[in-house]
N, C-alpha and C positions, 0 to 999 in steps of 0.2 A: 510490751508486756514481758515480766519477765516469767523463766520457769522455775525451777526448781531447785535448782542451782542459782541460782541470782541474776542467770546473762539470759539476753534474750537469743534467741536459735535466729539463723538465718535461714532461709527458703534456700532449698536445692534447685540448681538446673535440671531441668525435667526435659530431654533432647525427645520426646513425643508425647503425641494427644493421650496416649495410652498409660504410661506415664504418669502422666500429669494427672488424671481422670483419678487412677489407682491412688495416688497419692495424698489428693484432694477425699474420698472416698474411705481413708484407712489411717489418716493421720490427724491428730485433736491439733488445729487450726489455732485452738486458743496458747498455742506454747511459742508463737511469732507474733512480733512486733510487723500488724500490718497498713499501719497509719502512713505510710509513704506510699502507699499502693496507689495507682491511678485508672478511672476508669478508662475502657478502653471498648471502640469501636469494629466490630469487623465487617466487611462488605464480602458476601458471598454470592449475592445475586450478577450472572454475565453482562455485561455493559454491551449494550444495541447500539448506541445511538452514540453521534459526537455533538458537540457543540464549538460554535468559532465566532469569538465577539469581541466586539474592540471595543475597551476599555479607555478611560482616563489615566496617564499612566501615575496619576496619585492614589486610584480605588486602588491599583492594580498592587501597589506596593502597600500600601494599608491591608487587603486581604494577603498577600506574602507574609507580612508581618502577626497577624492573628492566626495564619497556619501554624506557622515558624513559633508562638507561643502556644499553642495546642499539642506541640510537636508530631505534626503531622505533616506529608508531604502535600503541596498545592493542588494535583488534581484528586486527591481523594479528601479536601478539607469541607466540611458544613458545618457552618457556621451555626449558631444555637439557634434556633425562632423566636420568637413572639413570647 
């Protein structure tokens, strides 16, 4: 999108929530180009429990490989459902 001026603005680094919140809250959104945006994940809930299972080591590099294209690291990757 462009603005005003004819260039599109770049998004600021925003080094906290608070920040970012204010920002998001006080600035007209529509003067960035936000078509490369991706969504994105967050886990807040504490992890209890572990899990340990032997795989085939072809699953094992096939899901590496669909983390690694999600660009997420392997033990926080989930895979899409149904």
């Amino acid at each position: 999108m462009k603005c005003r001026s004819g260039t599109t603005e770049k998004l600021p680094r925003l080094k906290s929530d608070r920040k970012a919140e204010r920002f998001v809250a006080e600035v007209d959104l529509t003067r960035f180009d936000l078509r490369g945006m991706k969504a994105t994940r967050f886990e807040f809930a504490p992890k209890e429990a572990r899990v340990n299972m032997r795989l085939p080591g072809e699953l094992l590099a096939a899901v590496k490989r669909a983390a690694d294209r999600a660009g997420v690291p392997l033990p926080a990757f989930h895979p899409p459902g149904p």
